[in-house]
N, C-alpha and C positions, 0 to 999 in steps of 0.2 A: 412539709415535704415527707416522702413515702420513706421507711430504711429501705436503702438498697443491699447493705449487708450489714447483718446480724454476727456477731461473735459470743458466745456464750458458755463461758467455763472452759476455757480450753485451755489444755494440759498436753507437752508435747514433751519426750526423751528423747535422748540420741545415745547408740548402745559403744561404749567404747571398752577396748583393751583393760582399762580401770576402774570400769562401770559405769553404768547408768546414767548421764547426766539430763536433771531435768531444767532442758532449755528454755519449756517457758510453761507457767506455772497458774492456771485456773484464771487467765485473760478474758476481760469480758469487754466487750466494746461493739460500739454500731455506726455506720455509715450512711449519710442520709442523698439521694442522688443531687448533684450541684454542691456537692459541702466537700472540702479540703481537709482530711484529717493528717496533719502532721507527727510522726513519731519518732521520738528523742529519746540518746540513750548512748552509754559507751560500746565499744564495741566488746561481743560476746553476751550482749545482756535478753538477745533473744530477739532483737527487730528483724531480719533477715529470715531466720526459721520460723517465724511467728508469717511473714509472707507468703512463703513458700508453703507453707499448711493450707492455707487460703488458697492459694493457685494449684493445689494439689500436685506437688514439684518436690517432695521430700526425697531423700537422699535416700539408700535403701535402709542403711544404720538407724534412721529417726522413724518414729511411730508415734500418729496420736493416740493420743491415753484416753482422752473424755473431752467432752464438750459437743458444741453441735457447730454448723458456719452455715446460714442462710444465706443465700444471693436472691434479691425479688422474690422471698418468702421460700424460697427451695433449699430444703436442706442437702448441702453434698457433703455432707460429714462422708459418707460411705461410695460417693460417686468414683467409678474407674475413668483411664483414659477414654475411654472412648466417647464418656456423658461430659467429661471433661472437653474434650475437642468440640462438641457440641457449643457447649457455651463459650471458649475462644472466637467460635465462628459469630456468634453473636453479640462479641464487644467485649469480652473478660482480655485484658491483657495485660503482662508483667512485663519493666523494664529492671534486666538484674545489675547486681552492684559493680561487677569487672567486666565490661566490653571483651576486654580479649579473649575471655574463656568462655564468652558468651556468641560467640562469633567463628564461623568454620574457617581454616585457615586455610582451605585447600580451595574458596572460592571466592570469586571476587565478593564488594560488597553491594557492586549493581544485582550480582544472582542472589544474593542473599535476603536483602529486601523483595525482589523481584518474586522469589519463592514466596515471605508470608503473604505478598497479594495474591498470589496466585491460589492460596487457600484460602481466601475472602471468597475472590472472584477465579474462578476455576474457570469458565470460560472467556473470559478478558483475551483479547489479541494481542500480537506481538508487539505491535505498534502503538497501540493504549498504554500495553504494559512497562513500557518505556519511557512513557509521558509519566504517567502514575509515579515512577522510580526517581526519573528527572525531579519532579515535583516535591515527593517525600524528599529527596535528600535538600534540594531551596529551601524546604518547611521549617525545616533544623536547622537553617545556617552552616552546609555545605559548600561553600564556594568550587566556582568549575565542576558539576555532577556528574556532565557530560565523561570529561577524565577521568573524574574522580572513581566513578562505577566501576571501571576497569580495573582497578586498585585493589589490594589482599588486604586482609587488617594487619601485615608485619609492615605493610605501607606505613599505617597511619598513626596519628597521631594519639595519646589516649584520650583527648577533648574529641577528636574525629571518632574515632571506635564508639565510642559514648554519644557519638551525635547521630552513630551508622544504627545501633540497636535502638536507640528511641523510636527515627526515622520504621522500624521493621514496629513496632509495637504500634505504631499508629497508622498503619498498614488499611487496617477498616477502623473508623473514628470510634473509638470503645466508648462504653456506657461505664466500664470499672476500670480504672486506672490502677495500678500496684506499679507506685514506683521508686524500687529500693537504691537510695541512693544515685541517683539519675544525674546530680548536677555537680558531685562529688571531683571528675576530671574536666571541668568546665570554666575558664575564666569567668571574670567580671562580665561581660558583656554580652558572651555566648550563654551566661548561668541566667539572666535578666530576657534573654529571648528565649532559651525554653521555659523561664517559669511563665510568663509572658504567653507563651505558646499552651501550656495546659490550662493557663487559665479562659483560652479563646476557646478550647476544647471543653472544659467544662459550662462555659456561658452556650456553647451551641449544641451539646449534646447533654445538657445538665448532668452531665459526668459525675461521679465519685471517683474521687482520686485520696490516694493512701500515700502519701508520700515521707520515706522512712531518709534523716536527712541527721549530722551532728553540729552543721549551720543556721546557727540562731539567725542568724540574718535570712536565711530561708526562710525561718519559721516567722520571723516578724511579717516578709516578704506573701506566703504564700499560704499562711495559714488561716481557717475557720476556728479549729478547736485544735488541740494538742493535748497528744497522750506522753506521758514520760516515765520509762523503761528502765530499770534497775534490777538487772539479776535476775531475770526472767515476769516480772511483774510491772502492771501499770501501778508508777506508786502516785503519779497525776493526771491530772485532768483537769483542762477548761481552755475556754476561749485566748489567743493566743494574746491577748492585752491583759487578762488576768496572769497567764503564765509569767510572761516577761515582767511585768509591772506589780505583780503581788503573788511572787511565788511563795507557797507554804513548804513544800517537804525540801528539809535540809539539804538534800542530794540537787533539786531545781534551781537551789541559788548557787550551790557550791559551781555547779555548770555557767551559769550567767556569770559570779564573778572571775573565771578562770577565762571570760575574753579579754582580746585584747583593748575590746572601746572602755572597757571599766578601768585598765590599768595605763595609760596613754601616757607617756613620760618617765615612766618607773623604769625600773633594771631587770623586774622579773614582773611574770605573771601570778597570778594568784592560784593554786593547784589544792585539786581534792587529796587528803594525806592517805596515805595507802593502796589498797588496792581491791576491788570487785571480787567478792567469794569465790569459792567453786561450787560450782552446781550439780557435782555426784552427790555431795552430801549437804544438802543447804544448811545453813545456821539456820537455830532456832532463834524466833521472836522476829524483829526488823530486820533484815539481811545488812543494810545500811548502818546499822545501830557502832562496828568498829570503826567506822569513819568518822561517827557523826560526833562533835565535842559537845554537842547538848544531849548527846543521847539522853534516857532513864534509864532504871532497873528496870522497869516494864517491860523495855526496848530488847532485852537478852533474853525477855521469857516468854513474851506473847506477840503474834503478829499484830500489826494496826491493823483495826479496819480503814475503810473509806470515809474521812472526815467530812461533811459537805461543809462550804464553803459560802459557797453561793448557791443558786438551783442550778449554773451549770459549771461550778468549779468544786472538785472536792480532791481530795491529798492524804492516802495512807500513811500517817504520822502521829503517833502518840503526842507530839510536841501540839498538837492541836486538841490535848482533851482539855477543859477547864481547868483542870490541875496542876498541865504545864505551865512552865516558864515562858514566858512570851521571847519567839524567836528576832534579832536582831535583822530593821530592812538591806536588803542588797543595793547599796548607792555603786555611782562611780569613783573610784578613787582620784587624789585633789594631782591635776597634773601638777607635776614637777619639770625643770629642767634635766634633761640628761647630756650627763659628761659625754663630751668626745674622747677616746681611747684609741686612735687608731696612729698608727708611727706613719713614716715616709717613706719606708723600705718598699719597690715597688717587687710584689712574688709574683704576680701573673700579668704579663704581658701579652694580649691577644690584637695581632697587629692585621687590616683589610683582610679578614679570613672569607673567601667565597667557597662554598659546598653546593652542588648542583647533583642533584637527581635524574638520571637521564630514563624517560616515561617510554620512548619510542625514537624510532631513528632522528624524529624532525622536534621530537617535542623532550621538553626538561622542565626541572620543575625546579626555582632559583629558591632555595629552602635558606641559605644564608648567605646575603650579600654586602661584603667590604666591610664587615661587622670589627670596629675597632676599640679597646677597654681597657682599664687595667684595674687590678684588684691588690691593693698594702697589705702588707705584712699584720695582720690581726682585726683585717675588714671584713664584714661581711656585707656582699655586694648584691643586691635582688635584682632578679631578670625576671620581668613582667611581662603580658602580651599575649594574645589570643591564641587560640589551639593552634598550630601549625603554623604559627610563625616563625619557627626557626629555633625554640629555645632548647628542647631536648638535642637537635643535629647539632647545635654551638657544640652541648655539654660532651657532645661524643666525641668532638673534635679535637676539645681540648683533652680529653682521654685518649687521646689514639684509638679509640674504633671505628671513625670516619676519618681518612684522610681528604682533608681539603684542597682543592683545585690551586685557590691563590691564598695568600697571606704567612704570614707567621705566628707561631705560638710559644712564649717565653715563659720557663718559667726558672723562676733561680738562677738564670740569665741564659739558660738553655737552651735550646731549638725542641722541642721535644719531639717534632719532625723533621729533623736531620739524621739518617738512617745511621751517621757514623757514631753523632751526639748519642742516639736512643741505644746504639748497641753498648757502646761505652758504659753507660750510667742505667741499665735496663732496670736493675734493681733499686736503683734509689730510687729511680721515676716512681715505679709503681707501688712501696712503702710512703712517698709524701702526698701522693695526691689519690682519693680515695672517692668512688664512686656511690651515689644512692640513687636505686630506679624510681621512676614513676610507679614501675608495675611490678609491685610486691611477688604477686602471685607466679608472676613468666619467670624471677630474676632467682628464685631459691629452688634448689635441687631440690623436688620432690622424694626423690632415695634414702635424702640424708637427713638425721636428728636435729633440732634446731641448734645442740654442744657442737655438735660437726660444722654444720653453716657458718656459725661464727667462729670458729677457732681456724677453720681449713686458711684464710689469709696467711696466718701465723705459720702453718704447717706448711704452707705452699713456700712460703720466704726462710723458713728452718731459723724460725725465731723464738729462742726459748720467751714461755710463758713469763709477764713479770708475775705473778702469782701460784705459782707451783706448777701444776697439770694445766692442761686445754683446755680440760671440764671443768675445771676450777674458773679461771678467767672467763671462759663463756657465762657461766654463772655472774660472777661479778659484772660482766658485763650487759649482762641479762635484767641486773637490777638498777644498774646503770638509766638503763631506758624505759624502766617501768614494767619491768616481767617476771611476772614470778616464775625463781628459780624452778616448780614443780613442769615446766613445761621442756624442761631442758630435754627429755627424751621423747620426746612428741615428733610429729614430721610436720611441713607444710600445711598438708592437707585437715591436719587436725585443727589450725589455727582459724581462728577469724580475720580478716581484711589487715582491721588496724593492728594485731597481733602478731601477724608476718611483716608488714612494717616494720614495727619495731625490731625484730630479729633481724630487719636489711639496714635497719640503723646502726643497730650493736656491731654486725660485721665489722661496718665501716670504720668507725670507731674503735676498734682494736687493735690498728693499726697503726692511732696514734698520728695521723696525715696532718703535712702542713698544709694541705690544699683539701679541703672538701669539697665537691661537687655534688650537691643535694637537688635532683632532679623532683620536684614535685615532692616533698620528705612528708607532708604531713596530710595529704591530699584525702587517704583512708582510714585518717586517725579522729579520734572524738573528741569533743570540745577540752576535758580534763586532760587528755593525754597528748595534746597537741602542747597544752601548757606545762608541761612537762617536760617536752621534747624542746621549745623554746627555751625553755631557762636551762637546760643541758648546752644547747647550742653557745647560748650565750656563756654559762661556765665557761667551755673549752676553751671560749676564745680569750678570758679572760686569765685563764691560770696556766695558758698553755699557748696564747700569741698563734692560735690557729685560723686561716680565714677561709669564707665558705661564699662559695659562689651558690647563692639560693634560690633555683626557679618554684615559683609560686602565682599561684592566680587571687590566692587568700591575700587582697591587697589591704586588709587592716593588721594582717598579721608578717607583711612586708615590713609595714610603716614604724609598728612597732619592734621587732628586730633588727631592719638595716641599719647599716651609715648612709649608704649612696644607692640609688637604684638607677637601673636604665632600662628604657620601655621600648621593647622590640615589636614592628608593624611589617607583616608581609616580607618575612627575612630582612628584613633593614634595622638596626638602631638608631629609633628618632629622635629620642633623647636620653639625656640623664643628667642626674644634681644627684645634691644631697636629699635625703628623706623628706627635711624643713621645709627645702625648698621645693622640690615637686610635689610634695602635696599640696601645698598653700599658694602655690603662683605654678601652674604647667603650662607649659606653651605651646607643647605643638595639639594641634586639635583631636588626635587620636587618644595624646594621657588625657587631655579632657573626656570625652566621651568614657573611658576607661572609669575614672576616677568619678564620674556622675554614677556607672554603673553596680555601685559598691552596695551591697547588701547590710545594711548595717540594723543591728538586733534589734532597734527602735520600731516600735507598730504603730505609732501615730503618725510617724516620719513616712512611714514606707507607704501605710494606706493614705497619705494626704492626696486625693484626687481618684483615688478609685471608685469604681461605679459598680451597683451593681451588689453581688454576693462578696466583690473584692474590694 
């Protein structure tokens, strides 16, 4: 097969307030048309702007440094918009990592698709082009298009928003795929029909797809070859059965065993120790070498090269010269029995709650109906279920940001929609029970310093810090979730995905809530810092009897955290047990399909029956 894109030596900064950071650091890599290149990495480590160089979409702050990027032998290292548009129109397209900020909020999401066709096909009619829009949005698992098109993205859902920019990316069927983080806000089901869906795309249009993901189960799922990203460099490479089943560079496994199919029974996950350099000023030698507990001396003074492994697998790793110590393999860990810990104190009482959206005079849209649950005193409850079933509108309801048509909401035996009960107790309410959005990037004041974000709850409620100042506890809380304190004066804008996360985690958390409400919590976090984020969750509840109602679509990593989950279809609650038991016997037919649909990091599981390139 021909390279469809060439990468070579490329070296990219971005200029900040503090200097220089070089994001990604003398990357070489090539794309062959029809081949799946997967890229793995935590967040910050330069897969995002390493795209965005490719699609020539840099930020004004970032500049390439060196290197060259060939598409079908054409180099556009230096190409402008306009040469750029050119090749859009002939098949280059990028789907980015945040739908909402990806997406105009001042239009529906029918003109918005409707627009990138309309730059395919500029003379297309009215009447095509509304077939064409219908079509793209069924392609992607859109349900009702028809209404749905008339829809804002503050409409939808973040699996909807996410399924609206794909749908505009494949507008003209591309030859180059770039897609950063595409399945990211996507359950079980709907993440299995778009991978599913670019693989029809690459069998018909022998496509290159670049697909930038922190889901090993993607990568088992949907990978050719896999490159793995640390601190701005590829430190591997190779076929995705070699990655997963014989990874070399320390950093590869530390990722593999920090899921949760390696640790299935345990109390905690297994986590990378520390934390990812800064890249104004990189360490010399391995960048990895403070993490790594095999480091060498070598490892602090000289970079690795590229070890090879096989002809198509090689791993920047001193631990690979004949001199090394031979590295220990990454097995699963021996499941155990886990203790039940949960009292009989019932805190959350959510009693036939109906919330209805009303679309147009004659039309609504039943987002949650007669939904009824309860969540004990030191439980943690998972709500599963496809984009737009109702789980985000539940969580707002039981926050008071939706108020609901019918039902009741109890919590500490409260009404907390009884306007006499909320005014009474305003402040207690909104001290025990604490909010985390799906979408990092919409939910944190861009204005304010990430010290201010997190401390402003404290400030709002005039609750002395337990640890001195604001910026003190913001700090402490900072490291709390995995952030280094050096980011405390930074805003928003400056963070990465999973880095603003974390800063809408710390918030919450500072608060000290007997109720947490974790909307999607780990959705834009990487494989490491998700298992972080879980055995945080689980401390709280352990040393502090705190319970968290936890919507997620990451149903290995439900499995592994809940006591009980319940699986929402079409605003309904179809069922729910315990963990034990809905994994291992479900019954109504939707957690089956659900639960078939599970990505799990195995490549011989996942390929068994594919045809083809897949």
């Amino acid at each position: 097969m021909r390279e469809l894109l060439e990468v070579k030596n490329l070296s990219v900064s971005i200029d900040t307030p503090k200097g220089e950071v070089e994001a990604v650091r003398n990357v070489s890599f090539s794309l062959k048309a029809g081949e799946t290149l997967v890229i793995v990495g935590e967040s910050g480590c330069g897969k995002s702007i390493m795209c965005k160089t490719i699609a020539k979409l840099l930020p004004p702050s970032a500049r390439m440094k060196s290197g060259s990027i060939s598409i079908k032998g054409e180099d556009i290292a230096q190409y402008g918009e306009k040469e750029m548009r050119r090749l859009r129109c002939e098949g280059f397209s990028m789907v980015f990592q945040d739908p909402m900020t990806s997406l105009n909020p001042t239009m529906t999401i029918g003109s918005q698709i409707g627009e990138a066709v309309r730059v395919h096909e500029p003379g297309i009619s009215s009447q095509e082009l509304k077939k064409k829009v219908i079509g793209l949005m069924e392609l992607v698992g859109i349900e009702n298009p028809k209404e749905r098109k008339k829809m804002y993205p503050n409409q939808l859902s973040g699996g909807m928003g996410q399924r609206s920019v794909i749908a505009m990316a494949l507008a003209k069927d591309p030859e180059l795929l770039i897609a950063d983080e595409p399945t990211t806000a996507l359950d079980a089901t709907v993440q299995a029909q778009i991978l599913e869906l670019f693989r029809e795309i690459q069998k018909k249009q022998k496509a290159g797809i670049i697909l930038v993901t922190h889901d090993m189960g993607v990568v088992a799922r949907a990978a050719d070859r896999v490159g793995v990203m640390y601190a701005g460099k590829i430190v591997e490479v190779g076929t995705a059965e070699e990655i997963l089943y014989d990874p070399r560079h320390p950093y590869t496994q530390g990722l593999l065993r920090s899921l949760p199919w390696f640790s299935r029974g345990r109390k905690t996950l297994y986590t990378i120790p520390g934390m990812p350099p800064t890249l104004i000023h990189p360490p010399k030698g391995d960048a990895f070498a403070c993490r790594n507990a095999y480091a060498l001396q070598i490892d602090y003074e000289q970079e690795p090269p590229m070890f090879p492994v096989t002809e198509t697998h090689a791993a920047a790793t001193w631990l690979l010269d004949k001199r090394a110590p031979k590295l220990p393999t990454v097995s699963p860990e021996k499941e155990i029995e886990r203790e039940e810990e949960v009292g009989e104190e019932i805190l959350l009482d959510v009693q036939h709650v109906t919330h209805l959206f009303p679309m147009t005079k004659k039309t609504v849209v039943r987002a949650v109906e007669d939904v009824s649950f309860q969540i004990r005193r030191g439980e943690i409850f998972g709500l599963v279920g496809e984009s737009g079933c109702g789980k985000s509108t539940l969580a707002r309801c039981i926050m008071n940001i939706y108020k609901p048509q019918k039902g009741k909401i109890m919590l500490n035996g409260l009404d907390v929609w009884d306007s006499k009960v909320f005014s009474a107790n305003r402040k207690l309410l909104q001290r025990k029970r604490q909010l985390i959005f799906q979408d990092s990037d919409s939910s944190l004041n861009p204005r304010m310093k990430v010290w201010e974000i997190i401390a402003e709850p404290l400030k709002i409620q005039h609750i002395m810090p337990p640890r001195g100042s604001l910026r003190e506890e913001a700090a402490f809380q900072m490291h709390y979730v995995g952030l280094d304190p050096a980011y405390l004066d930074q805003y928003p804008t400056e963070l990465s995905g999973g880095q603003r996360q974390r800063v809408a985690i710390a918030r919450a958390l500072v608060m000290e809530p007997e109720l947490l409400v974790a909307d999607e919590p780990l959705a834009s976090l990487d494989v490491s810092i998700q298992a972080q984020i879980v055995n945080l969750f689980r401390h709280l509840q352990q040393e502090h009897g705190f319970s968290f109602l936890f919507i997620a679509h990451d149903l290995a990593m439900v499995e592994f955290l809940c006591d009980r989950v319940g699986v929402m279809y079409q605003g309904r609650l179809v069922e729910t047990g315990s963990v034990r038991d809905l994994f291992s016997n479900p019954q109504h037919p939707y957690t089956k399909s659900l639960l078939k649909s599970i990505s799990l990091p195995d490549f011989r599981q996942q390929t068994a029956g594919r045809t083809g390139s897949w």
